[in-house]
C-alpha positions, 0 to 999 in steps of 0.5 A, a space after each residue: 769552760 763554755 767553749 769546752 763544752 761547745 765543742 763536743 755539742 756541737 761535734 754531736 751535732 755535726 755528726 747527727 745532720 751529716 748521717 741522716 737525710 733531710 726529708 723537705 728535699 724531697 717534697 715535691 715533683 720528680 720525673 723518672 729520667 731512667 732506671 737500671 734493671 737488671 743490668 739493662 737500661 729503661 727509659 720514661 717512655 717504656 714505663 708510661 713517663 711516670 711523675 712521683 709527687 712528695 708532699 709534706 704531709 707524708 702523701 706520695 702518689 705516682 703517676 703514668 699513663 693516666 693512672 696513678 697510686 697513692 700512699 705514704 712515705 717516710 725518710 728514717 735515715 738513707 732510706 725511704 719506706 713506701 706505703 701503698 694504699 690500694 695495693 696494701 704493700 710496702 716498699 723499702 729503698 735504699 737513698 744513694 743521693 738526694 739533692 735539690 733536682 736529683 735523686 737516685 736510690 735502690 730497690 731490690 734484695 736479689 735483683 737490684 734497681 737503681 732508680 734516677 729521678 730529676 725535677 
């Protein structure tokens, strides 16, 4: 009887961590190794070689050129919602991959932009 049971919790749960991100990959520093906009190819140094820094508390920051933005983020699923604080506006991402050292994901309803991040 126990291991009839099992099965289907665990099937349950199989199926709940293989649909959902897991949030601590992305805790941590990125760089911008380069962006597709448009159909066109941007490299870091076009765009002031940003760094976007993740932390476990929910902050986000982006650095380039010397300036930076803060905010927050949230994983619900395969996408990652950005609160900027200064600029009062929110960003919505679609995940593609997220790995230990990669992440790529896309922004964007009419023009969409794939974004490539590395450690």
């Amino acid at each position: 009887m126990k291991k009839i049971l099992f099965l289907p919790v665990m099937a349950l749960f199989l199926l709940f961590t293989s649909c959902t991100q897991e949030p601590s990959k992305i805790i941590g520093s990125w760089k911008l190794e380069k962006m597709n906009l448009d159909g066109a190819e941007v490299f870091p140094n076009v765009l002031g070689n940003p760094t976007y820094l993740f932390f476990d508390d929910n902050r986000y920051e982006q650095r380039a050129s010397g300036q930076f933005e803060q905010g927050t983020y949230k994983i619900d699923d395969k996408k990652l919602t950005i609160r900027f604080n200064d600029l009062d506006k929110v960003t919505v991402m679609q995940i593609v991959e997220l790995t230990e050292n990669k992440f790529v994901y896309k922004i964007g309803e009419e023009s969409i932009s794939t974004v490539y991040l590395v450690r």
